[in-house]
C-alpha positions in Angstrom: -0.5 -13.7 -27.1 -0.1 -11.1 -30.0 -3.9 -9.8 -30.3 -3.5 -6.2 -30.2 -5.3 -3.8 -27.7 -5.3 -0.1 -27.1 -4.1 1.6 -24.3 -4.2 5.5 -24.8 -2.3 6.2 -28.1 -0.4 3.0 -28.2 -1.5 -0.8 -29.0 -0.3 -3.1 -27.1 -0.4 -7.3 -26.7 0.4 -9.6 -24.1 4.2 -10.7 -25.3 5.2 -7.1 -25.9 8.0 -5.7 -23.8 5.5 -3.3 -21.7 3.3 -6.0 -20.8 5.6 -8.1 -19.6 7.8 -5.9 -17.9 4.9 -4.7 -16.2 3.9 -8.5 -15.4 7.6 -8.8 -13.7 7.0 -5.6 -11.9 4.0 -7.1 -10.3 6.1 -10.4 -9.1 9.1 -7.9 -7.7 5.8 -5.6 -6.3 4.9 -8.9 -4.3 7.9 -10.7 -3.2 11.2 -8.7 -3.3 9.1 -5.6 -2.7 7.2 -7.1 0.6 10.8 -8.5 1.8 12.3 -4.8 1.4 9.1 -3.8 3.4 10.2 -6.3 6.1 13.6 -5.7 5.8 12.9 -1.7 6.2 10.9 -2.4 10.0 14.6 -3.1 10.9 15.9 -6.5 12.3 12.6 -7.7 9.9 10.3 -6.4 12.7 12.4 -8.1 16.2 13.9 -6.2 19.2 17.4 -8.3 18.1 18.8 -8.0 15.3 20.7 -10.9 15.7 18.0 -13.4 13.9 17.9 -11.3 10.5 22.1 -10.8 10.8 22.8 -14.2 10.6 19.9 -15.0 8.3 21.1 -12.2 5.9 24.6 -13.2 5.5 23.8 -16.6 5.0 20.8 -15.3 2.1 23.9 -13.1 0.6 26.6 -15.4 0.9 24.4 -17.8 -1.2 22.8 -15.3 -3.4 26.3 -14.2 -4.3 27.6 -17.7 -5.4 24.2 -18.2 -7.7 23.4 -15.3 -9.0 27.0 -15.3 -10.6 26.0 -18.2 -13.0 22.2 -17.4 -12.6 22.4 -15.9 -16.2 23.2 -19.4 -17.3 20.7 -21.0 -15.8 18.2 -18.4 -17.1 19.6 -18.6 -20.6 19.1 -22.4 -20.9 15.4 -22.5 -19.2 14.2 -18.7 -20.0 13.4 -16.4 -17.9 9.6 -17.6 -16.9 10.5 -20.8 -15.3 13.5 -19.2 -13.6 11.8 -16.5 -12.3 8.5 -18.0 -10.8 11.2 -21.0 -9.1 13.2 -17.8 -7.8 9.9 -16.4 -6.3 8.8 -19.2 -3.9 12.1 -18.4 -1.1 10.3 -15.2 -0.1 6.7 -17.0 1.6 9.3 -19.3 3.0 11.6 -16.4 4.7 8.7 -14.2 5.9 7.9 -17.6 6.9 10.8 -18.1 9.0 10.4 -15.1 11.2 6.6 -16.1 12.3 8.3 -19.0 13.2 10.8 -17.3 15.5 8.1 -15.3 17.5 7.2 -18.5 19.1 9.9 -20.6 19.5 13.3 -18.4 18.8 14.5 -21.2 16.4 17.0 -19.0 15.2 18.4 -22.1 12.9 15.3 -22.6 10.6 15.7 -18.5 10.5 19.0 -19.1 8.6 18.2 -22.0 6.6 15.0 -19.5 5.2 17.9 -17.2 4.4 20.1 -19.5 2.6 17.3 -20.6 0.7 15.9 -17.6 -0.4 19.9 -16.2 -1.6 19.2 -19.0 -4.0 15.8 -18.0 -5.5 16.4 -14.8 -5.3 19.9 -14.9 -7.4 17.6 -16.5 -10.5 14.8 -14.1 -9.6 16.5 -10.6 -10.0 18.5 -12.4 -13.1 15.1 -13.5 -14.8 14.4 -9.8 -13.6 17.1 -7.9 -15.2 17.1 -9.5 -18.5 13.6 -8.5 -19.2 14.3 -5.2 -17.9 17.4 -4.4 -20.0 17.0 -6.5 -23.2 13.1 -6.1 -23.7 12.8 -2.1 -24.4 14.0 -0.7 -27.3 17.1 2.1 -26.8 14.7 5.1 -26.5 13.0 3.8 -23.7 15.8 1.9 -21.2 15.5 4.5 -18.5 11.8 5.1 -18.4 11.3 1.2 -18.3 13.9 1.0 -15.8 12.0 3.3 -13.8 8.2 2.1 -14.2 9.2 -1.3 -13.1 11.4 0.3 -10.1 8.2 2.3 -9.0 5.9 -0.5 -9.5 8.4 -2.6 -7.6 9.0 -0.2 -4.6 5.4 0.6 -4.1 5.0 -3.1 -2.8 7.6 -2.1 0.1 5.2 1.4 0.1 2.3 -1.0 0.7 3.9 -3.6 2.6 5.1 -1.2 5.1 1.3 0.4 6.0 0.6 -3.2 6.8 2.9 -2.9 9.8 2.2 0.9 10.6 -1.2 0.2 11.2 -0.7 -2.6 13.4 1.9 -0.9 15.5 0.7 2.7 14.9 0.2 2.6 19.0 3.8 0.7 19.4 5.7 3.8 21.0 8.0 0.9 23.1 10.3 -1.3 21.0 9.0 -4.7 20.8 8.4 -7.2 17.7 6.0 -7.4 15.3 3.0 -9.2 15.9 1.8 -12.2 14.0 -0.1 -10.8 11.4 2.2 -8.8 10.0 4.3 -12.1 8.9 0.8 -13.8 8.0 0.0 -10.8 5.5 4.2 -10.5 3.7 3.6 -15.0 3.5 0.3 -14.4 1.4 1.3 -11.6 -0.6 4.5 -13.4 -1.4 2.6 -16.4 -2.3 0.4 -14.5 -4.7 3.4 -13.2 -6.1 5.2 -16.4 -6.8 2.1 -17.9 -8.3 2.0 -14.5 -10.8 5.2 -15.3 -12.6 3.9 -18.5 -13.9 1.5 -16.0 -16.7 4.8 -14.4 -18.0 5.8 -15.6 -21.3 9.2 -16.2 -22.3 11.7 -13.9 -24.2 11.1 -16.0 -27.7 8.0 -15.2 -27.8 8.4 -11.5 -27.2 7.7 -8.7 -30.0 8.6 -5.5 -29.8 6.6 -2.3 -31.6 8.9 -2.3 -34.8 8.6 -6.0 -35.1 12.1 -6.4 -33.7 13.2 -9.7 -31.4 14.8 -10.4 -29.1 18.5 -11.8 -29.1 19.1 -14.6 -27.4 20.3 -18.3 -28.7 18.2 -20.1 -30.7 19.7 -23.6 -29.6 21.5 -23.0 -26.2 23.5 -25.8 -24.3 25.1 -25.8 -20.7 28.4 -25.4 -23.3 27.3 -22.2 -24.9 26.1 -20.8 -21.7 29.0 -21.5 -20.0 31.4 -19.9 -22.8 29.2 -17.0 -23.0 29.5 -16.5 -19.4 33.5 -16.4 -19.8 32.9 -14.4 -22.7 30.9 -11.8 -21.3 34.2 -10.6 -19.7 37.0 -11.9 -22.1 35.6 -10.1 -25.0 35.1 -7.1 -23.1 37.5 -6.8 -19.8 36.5 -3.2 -19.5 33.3 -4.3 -17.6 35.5 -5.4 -14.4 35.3 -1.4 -13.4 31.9 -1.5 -13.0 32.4 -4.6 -10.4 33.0 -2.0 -7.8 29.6 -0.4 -8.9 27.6 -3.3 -8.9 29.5 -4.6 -5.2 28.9 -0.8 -3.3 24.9 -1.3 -4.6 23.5 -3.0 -1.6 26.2 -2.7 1.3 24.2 0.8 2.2 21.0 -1.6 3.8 22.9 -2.5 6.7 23.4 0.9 8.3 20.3 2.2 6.8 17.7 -0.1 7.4 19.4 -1.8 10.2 21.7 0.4 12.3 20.2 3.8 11.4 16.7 2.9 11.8 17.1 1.0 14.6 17.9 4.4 16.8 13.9 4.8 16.9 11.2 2.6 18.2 8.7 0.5 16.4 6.3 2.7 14.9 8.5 5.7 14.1 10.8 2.7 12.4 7.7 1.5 10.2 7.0 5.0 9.2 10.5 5.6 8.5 10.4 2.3 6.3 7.3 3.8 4.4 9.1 6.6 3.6 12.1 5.3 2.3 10.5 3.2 -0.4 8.3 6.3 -1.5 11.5 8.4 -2.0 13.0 5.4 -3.9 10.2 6.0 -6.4 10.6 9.8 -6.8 14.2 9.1 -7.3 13.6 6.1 -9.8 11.0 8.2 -11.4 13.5 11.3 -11.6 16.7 9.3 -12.8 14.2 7.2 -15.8 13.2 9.5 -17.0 16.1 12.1 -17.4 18.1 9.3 -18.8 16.2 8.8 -21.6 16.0 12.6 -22.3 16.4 12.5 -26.5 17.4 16.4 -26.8 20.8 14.9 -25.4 22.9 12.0 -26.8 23.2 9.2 -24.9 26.9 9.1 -24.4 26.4 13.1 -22.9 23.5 11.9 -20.7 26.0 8.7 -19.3 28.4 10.9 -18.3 25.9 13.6 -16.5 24.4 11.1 -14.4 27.6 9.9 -13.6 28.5 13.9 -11.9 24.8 13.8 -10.9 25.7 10.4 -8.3 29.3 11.5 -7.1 27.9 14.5 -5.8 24.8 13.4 -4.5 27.0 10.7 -3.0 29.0 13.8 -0.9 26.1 16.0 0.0 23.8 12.9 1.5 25.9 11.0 2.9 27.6 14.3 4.7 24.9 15.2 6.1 24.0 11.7 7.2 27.8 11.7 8.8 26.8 15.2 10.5 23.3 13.4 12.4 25.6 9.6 13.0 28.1 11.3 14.7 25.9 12.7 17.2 24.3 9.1 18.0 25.0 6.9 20.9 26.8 3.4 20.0 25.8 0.3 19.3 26.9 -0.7 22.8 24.4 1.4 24.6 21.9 0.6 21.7 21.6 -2.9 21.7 22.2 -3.4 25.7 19.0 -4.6 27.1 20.0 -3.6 30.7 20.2 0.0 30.0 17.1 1.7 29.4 18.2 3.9 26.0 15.0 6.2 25.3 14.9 5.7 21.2 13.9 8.3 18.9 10.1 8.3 18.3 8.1 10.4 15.8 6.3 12.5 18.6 9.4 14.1 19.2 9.2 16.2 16.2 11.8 19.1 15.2 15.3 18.1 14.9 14.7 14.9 16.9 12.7 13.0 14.6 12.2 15.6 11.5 15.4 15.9 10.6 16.7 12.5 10.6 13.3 11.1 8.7 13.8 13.6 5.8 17.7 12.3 5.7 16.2 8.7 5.9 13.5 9.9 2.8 17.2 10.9 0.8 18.7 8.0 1.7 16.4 6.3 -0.3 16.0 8.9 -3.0 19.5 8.0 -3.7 19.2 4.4 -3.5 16.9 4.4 -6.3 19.1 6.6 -8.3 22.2 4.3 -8.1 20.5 1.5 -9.1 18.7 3.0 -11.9 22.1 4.5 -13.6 23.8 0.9 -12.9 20.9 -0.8 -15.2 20.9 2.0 -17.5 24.7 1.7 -18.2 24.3 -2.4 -18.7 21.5 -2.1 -20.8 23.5 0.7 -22.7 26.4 -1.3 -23.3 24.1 -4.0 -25.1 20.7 -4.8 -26.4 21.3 -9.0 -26.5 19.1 -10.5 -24.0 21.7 -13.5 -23.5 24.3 -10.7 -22.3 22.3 -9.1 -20.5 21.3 -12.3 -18.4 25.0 -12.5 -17.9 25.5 -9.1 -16.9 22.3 -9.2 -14.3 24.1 -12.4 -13.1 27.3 -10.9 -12.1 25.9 -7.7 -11.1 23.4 -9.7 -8.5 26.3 -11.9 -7.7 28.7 -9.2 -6.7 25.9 -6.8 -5.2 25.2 -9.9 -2.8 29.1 -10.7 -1.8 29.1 -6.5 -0.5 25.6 -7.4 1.0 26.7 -10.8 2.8 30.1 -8.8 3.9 28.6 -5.9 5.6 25.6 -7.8 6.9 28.5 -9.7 8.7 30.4 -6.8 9.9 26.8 -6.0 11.2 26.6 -9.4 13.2 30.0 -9.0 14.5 28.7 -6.0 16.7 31.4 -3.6 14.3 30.5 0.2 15.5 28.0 2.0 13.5 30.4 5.0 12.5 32.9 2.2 11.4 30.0 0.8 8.9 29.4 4.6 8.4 32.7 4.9 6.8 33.4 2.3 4.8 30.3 2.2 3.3 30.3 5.9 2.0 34.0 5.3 1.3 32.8 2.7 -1.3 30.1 4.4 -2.7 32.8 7.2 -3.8 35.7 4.8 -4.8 33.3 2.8 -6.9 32.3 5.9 -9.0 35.8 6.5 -9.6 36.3 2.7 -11.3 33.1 3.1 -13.4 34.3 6.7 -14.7 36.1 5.5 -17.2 33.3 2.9 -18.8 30.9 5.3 -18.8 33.1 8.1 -20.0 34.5 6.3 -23.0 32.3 2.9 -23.4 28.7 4.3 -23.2 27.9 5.3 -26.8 25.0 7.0 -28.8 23.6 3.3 -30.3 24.9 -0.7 -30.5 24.1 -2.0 -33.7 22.5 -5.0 -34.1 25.5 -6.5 -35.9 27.4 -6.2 -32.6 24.7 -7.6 -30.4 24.6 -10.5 -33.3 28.3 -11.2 -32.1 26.9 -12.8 -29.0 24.9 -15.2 -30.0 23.7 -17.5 -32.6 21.1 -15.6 -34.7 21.1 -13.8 -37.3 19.5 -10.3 -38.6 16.9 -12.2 -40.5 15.7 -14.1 -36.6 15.5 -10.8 -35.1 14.1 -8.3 -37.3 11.2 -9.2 -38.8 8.2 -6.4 -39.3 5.6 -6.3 -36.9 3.2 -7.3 -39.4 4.8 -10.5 -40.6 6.3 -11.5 -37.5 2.6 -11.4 -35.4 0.9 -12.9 -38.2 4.0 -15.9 -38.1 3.5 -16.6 -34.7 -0.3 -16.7 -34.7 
């Protein structure tokens, strides 16, 4: 576990933070990554989108209830267990819709759903511990943004799988067979992968350092740290708008937007979207851990950086919606609507596929400054748990909320709206946090405060601490 090998310049072992972040990435690469893949063909590769509607809000709706005390959970079993437990509900969903090409059991679709907003609440908790408590300061944003790469080339991957076998597809029509077949095994892989991590004890970072967590957790400490997490610091609640706008932008994107073109321009769109979520993670990372500024200066840049990029994308995707015909003609099967296909070329299909490419650009970016600002605000792996908890929890209630709108048949300029009317308002609430919160470094006396260890637990030099745990 700590025997030392080079890679480039650096040495590195199998319970350092790189390692095992890069471990996680592999699981998110395999699972979440292959669901956002099927999730990007819109309607998760069916003519209807009713099926993945109700199966959606039934995976948010539960996701949103677990995730909120998923930190808990996480904190009492560590994150290994949790996370290869949260990884199984993704075979089972991809599952679901192989299932519903042959028999249109739409109720097994929903259960797979409901199922999966459990694992996947404890899985993106497990997730965004490692993620935000592992790295050291000086290297948040770049780690942030290696495991979002790593993560969205497995929707990059996953969605050739379906481009190839529908590369011919120019009417709209499901997915065949072995798309599902090739998301189940890939998931399974993926779940069986997250069983090798090791868990946060047993983690050692470059300087020797630890991680903080509690050395003897109970259900009672867990649950008081939970409450604690916003009693001792009620500022937080501002960035619940944040962490609630984060996913509601799927719905119209991958759902109502994507669904104006027909299969194969739709799976190519989906391909493109995950590769722009990597540019953007790999832009945002990186800049964020830029040393020639201060942190606190950087915090509030980015913040500028999304509010504007929130008015200039989503205008121009207002500018192209506007012009598209309604869901009522869309989704009527009696009228024969002529979708957008990527032989049309020019403003028909260019135009809109480099607006879907930005959509995702800037998905990557908000979610890369929302785990940036939580992993600024403390280095304590048991807050951070928290904080991943209630920021998957909330993210899921927007999710489950405009993933019902969507079922409801509500008109795409409506979900238009609202949603980039969030995106703004929820910038506004954050301002202050990351204007006056967000500082330069948290000592380890502070991120002590929250938990039961003490400086001598956490850290120990390199030296003595590897040759201890050999």
């Amino acid at each position: 576990m700590y025997k030392g090998f080079r890679l480039g310049k650096s040495e590195i072992w199998y319970a350092s933070p790189i390692v095992q972040l890069l471990m996680v990435a592999m699981v998110c690469f395999l699972c979440p990554g292959m669901f956002n893949a099927l999730t990007g063909l819109g309607a998760a590769g069916q003519v209807d989108p009713g099926a993945q509607n109700d199966a959606n809000t039934a995976l948010y709706s539960t996701f949103a209830v677990v995730a909120f005390f998923s930190g808990t959970v996480t904190n009492m079993f560590g994150v290994k267990p949790t996370l290869a437990f949260g990884a199984l509900g993704y075979c089972i969903y991809s599952a679901s819709f192989l299932s519903y090409n042959h028999n249109q059991n739409r109720g097994f679709v929903v259960f797979a759903g409901a199922f999966l907003g459990i694992c996947a609440g404890l899985l993106w908790t497990a997730q965004g511990t490692i993620m935000m408590s592992y790295p050291s300061e000086d290297k948040k944003g770049r780690y942030i943004s290696w495991f979002w790469i790593i993560f969205n080339l497995g929707a990059v991957i996953g969605s050739l799988v379906p481009l190839g076998q529908n590369t011919n597809a120019t009417e709209s029509t499901a997915v065949n067979d072995g798309t599902y077949i090739g998301f189940i095994v890939l998931m399974l892989i993926g779940a069986a992968l997250a069983l090798l991590l090791c868990n946060a004890t047993n983690v050692i970072r470059h300087d020797g350092s630890k991680v903080i967590l509690m050395k003897n957790p109970s259900w009672k400490t867990e649950i008081k740290g939970l409450a604690e997490t916003i009693t001792l610091a009620p500022w937080v609640i501002l960035l619940f708008p944040m962490f609630f706008a984060s996913n509601i932008f799927y719905t119209y994107q991958l759902n109502d937007m994507n669904l104006q073109f027909n299969t194969r321009s739709r799976t190519l769109n989906s391909l493109l979207y995950w590769t722009s979520q990597i540019i953007g993670a790999s832009v945002f990372g990186y800049a964020l851990d830029l040393t020639k500024f201060r942190r606190s200066v950087r915090a509030k840049a980015s913040l500028v950086v999304l509010f504007s990029l929130t008015f200039v994308i989503w205008g121009g995707g207002w500018a192209w919606q506007r012009q598209q015909v309604g869901r009522e003609v869309l989704e009527d099967e009696n009228l024969d609507h002529r979708r957008i296909d990527w032989g049309d070329g020019g403003e028909k299909y260019i135009g809109p596929m480099f607006l879907f490419m930005f959509y995702g650009f800037y998905d990557a970016a908000w979610q890369t400054c929302i785990y940036w600002y939580m992993g600024a605000l403390s280095n304590s792996g048991r807050k951070a748990a928290n904080l991943a908890g209630f920021y998957k929890g909330i993210q899921s209630a927007g999710a489950a909320i405009f993933w019902r709108l969507d079922g409801l048949k509500t008109p795409y300029n409506t979900i238009f709206g609202v949603t980039w009317g969030l995106l703004a308002a929820a910038l506004l609430f954050a301002a202050p946090v990351i204007w006056l919160k967000v500082k330069d470094t948290v000592t380890t006396e502070e991120d002590l405060k929250f938990s039961d260890e003490t400086i001598a637990d956490v850290a120990a030099t390199k030296a003595s601490t590897k040759e201890e745990a050999a």
